[in-house]
Legacy VTK file of the C-alpha trace (Angstrom):
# vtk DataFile Version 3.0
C-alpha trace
ASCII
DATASET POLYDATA
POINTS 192 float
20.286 -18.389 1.318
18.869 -21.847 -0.309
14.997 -20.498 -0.374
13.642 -24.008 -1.284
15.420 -25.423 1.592
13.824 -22.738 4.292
10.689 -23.399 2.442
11.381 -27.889 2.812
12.125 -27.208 6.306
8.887 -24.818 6.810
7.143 -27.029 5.701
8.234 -30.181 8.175
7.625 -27.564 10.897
4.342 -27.221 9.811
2.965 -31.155 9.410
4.968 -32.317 12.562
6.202 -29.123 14.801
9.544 -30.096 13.882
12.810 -28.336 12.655
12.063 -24.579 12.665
9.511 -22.396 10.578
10.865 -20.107 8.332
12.788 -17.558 9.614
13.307 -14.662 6.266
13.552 -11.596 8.779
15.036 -9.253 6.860
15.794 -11.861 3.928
16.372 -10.154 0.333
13.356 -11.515 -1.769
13.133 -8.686 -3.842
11.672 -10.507 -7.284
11.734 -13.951 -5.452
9.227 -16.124 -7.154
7.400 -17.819 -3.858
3.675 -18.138 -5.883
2.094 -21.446 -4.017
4.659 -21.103 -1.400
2.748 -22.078 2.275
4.565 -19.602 4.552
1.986 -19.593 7.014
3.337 -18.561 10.390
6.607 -17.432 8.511
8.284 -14.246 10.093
9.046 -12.299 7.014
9.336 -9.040 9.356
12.131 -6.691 7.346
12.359 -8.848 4.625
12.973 -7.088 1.329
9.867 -8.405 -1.029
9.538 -5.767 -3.629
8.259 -7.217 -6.749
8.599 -10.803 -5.285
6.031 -13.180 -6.908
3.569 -14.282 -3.426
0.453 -14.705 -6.065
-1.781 -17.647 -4.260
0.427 -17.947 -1.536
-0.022 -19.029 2.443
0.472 -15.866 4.379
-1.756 -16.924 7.068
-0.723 -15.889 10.394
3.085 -14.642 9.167
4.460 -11.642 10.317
5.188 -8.932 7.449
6.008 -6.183 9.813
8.105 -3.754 8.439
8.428 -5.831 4.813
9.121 -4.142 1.565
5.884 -5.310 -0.253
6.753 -2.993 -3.150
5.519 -4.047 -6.354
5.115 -7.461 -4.894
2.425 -9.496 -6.192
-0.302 -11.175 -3.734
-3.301 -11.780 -5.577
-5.210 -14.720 -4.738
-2.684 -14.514 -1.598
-3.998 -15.713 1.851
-3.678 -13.137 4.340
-5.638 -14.189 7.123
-4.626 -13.298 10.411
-1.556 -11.424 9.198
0.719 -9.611 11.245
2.039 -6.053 10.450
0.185 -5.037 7.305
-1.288 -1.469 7.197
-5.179 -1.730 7.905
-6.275 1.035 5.244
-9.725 1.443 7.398
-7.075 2.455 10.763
-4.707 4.830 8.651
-7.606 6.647 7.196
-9.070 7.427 10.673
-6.309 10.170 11.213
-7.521 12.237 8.080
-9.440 15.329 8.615
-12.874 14.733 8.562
-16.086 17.345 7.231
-19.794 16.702 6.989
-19.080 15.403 3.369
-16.340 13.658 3.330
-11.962 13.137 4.102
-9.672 16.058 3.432
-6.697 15.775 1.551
-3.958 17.230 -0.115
-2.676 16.974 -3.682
0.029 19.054 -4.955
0.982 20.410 -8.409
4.708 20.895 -9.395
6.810 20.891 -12.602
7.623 17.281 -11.347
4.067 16.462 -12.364
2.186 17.197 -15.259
-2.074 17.389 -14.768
-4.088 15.452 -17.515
-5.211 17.962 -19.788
-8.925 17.583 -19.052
-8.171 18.691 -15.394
-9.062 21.975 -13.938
-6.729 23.264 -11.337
-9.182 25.476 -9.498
-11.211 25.406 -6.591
-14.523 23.560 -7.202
-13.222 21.610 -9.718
-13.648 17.635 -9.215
-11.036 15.844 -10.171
-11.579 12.187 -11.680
-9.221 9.016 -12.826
-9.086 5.257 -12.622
-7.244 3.840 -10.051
-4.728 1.114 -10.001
-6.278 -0.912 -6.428
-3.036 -2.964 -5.974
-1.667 -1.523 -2.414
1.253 -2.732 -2.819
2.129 -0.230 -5.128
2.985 2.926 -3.945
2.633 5.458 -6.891
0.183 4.387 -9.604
-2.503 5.538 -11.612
-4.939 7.478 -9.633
-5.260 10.937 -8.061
-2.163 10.377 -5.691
-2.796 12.548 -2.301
-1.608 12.639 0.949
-2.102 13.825 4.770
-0.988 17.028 5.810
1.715 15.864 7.718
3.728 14.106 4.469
6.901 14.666 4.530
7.348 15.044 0.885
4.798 17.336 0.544
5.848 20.673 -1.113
6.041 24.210 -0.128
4.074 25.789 -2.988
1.402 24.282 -6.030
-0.524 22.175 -3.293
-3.836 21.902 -2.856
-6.755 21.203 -0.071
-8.966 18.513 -1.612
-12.425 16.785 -0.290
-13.016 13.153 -1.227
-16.427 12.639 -0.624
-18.150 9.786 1.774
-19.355 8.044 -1.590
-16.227 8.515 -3.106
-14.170 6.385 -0.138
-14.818 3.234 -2.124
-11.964 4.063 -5.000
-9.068 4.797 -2.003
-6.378 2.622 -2.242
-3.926 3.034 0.843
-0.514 1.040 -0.158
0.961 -1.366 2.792
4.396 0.555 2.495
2.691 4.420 2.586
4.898 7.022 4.280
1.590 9.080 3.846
0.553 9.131 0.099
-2.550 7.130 -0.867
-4.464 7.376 -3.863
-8.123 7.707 -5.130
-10.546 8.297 -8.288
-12.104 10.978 -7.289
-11.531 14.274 -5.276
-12.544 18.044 -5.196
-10.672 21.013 -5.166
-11.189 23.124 -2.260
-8.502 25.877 -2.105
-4.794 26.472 -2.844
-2.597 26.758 0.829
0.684 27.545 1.059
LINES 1 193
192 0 1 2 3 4 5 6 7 8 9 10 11 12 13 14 15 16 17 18 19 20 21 22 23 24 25 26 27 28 29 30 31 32 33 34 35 36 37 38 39 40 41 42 43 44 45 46 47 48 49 50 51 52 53 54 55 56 57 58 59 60 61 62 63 64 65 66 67 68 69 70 71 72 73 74 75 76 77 78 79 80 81 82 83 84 85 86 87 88 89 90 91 92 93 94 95 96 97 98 99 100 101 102 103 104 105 106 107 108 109 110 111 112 113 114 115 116 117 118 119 120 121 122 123 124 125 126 127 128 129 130 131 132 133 134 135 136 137 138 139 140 141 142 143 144 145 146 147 148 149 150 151 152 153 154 155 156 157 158 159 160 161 162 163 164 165 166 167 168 169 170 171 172 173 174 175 176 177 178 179 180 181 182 183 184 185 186 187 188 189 190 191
């Protein structure tokens, strides 16, 4: 695929409604450098854009449903009225909810070894920076999920509270399968 020419040829369609807007359903991408790019109205549904370059692009109105977005960078992108990103504020409404805050769970396994000045018992609040870029899926941060993730583990996982005030530092990446991430979270109990 010649990506300058889809891009010439989006472009026409967008000054005079002629030849056809760009069509990069399920397109590989993947490290594509499309920074400045207008692909406004673009369907990009399925397309494979993991670490693909879309800083200060022209997203507006193009369909992303279903797009790898891995890695991909889209700061200073324009994402106004885009179709098929994850609204963060819609996937957290599904999370358990107390007087003080979201519950969540965060598990503990020789895959994963706890910074040192972590205490792995209940009460203990847990604290880190966190890496706001959602289109990464694991990154710096306390990395939790719902209940219902699949690839959460039989044993070492914990029931955590993030508090109202602490909402602000949860980052919810686009391509989720039900891990997000935040700075700060409590330890409530151990379930198994």
């Amino acid at each position: 695929m010649d990506i300058q020419a889809v891009l010439a040829n989006h472009k026409l369609w967008l000054e005079n409604s002629e030849n056809g807007r760009a069509d990069l359903r399920s397109a590989d991408l993947s490290y594509a450098d499309l920074s400045y790019a207008n692909l406004s109205g673009a369907d990009l549904s399925y397309a494979n854009l993991s670490s693909a370059n879309l800083s200060s692009a022209d997203l507006r109105s193009a369909n992303l449903s279903g797009a790898n977005l891995s890695g991909a960078d889209l700061s200073s992108a324009d994402l106004s009225g885009t179709i098929g990103l994850l609204d963060p504020i819609e996937w957290l409404v599904d999370l358990e909810r107390t007087e003080e805050g979201v519950i969540a769970y965060k598990s503990f396994s020789s895959n994963y070894e706890a910074p040192k000045e972590w205490k792995i018992k209940a009460g203990s609040i847990l604290s880190e920076v966190v890496n706001p870029l959602p289109t990464l899926e694991c990154s710096c941060g306390i990395n939790v999920a719902k209940r219902s993730w699949s690839s959460l583990p039989k044993t070492g996982v914990w029931k955590c509270l993030i508090k109202w005030e602490w909402l602000p530092s949860v980052v919810v990446p686009y391509n989720t399968d039900g891990k997000f991430r935040c700075g700060r979270a409590q330890l409530i109990e151990q379930v198994n």
